[in-house]
N, C-alpha and C positions, 0 to 999 in steps of 0.2 A: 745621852752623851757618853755614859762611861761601857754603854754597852759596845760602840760605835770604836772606839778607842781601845777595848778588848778586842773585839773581831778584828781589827786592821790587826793588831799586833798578833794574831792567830794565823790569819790567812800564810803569811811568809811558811810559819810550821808545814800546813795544810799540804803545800803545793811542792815544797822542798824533799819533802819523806818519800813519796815514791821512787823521785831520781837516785837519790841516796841509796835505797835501796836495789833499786835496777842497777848503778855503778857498783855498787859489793859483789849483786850476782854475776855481771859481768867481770870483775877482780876472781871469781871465788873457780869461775867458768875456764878463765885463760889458765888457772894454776892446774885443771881438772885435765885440760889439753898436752900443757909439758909432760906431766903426771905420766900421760896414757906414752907420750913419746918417749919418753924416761923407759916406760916402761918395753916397749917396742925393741932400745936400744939395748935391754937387758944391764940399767947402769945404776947397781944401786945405791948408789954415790951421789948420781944425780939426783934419784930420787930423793935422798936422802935432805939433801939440797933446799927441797919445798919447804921443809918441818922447822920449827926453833930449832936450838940447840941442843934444847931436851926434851922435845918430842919423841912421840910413841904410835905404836899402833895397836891396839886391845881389840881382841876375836875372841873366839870361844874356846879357844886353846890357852888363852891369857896374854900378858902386857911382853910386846916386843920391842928389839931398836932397831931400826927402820934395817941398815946396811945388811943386819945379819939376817933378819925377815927376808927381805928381796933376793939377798944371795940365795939363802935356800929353796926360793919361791924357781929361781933361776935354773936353780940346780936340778931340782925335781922335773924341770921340763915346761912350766910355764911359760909361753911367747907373746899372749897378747892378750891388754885390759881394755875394755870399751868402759866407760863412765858416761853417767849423765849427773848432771844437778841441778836437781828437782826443785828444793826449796832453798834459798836463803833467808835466815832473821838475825836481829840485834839482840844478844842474849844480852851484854851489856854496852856501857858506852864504848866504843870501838872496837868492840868483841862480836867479830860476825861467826854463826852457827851456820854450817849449812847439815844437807844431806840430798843421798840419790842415790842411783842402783849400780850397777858393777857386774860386770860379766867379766868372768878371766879362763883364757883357753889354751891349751897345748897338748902336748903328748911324751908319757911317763916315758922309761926306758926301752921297755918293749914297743913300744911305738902306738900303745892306745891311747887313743883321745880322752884328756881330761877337760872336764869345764864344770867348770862352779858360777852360780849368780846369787847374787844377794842385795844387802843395802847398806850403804855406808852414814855415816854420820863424821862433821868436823868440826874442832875449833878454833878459827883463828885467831892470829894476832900478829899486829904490824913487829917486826924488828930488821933495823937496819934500816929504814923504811920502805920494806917489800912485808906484804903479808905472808904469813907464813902457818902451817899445820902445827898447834901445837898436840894436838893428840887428834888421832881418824879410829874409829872403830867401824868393822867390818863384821856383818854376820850375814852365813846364808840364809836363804831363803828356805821355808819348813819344807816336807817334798810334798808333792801333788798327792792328792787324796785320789785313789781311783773312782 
């Protein structure tokens, strides 16, 4: 009996956690979409937009703020980021982590092609009730071993 009584009260768990999690990736997915068009528009305001209030974004150069990150990203000749996101999980209750890979492409002053690809990593959290980046970290990819 009380096993019977256990298991009913489990199964609701069981069967709920997946969706739960496919609507986060699908929330974390749609933010990853503005993100890339944010970035297209060259707006780093928009971008800006995604993050808390006191979001960040940490590379291998160190901790930046978003507007002044993308302004110079801008600046330097960057036109376009492709993203994917690969995983999302629950680091805590309401605290979804995700990460995925990142390709970003343009052309410096002299007009040669730059492109960088790597992987990113997030944190979110709801504010305002829209999810939101509180800190993404970006590092490239090591180079190819000949």
């Amino acid at each position: 009996m009380k096993r019977s009584v256990l298991l009913a009260l489990c199964i609701p768990f069981v069967f709920s956690a997946p969706a739960s999690a496919d609507d986060m990736k699908q929330e974390i997915t749609k933010i990853a979409s503005v993100y890339m068009d944010c970035f297209s528009k060259q707006d780093p305001a928009c971008i800006a937009a995604l993050y808390t209030k006191d979001g960040f974004i940490v590379n291998p150069a160190g901790k930046h703020v978003i507007t002044e990150y993308y302004g110079g990203a801008f600046k330097a000749g960057l036109t376009k980021l492709e993203a994917t996101v690969d995983e999302v999980w629950e680091i805590d209750n309401d605290t979804p982590g995700a990460m995925g890979k990142f390709r970003v492409t343009g052309k410096n002053d002299k007009g040669e092609p730059m492109d960088t690809a790597g992987v990113w990593t997030a944190v979110y959290v709801k504010q305002d009730g829209k999810w939101k980046a509180r800190m993404l970290t970006a590092a490239p990819l090591p180079p190819k071993k000949d």
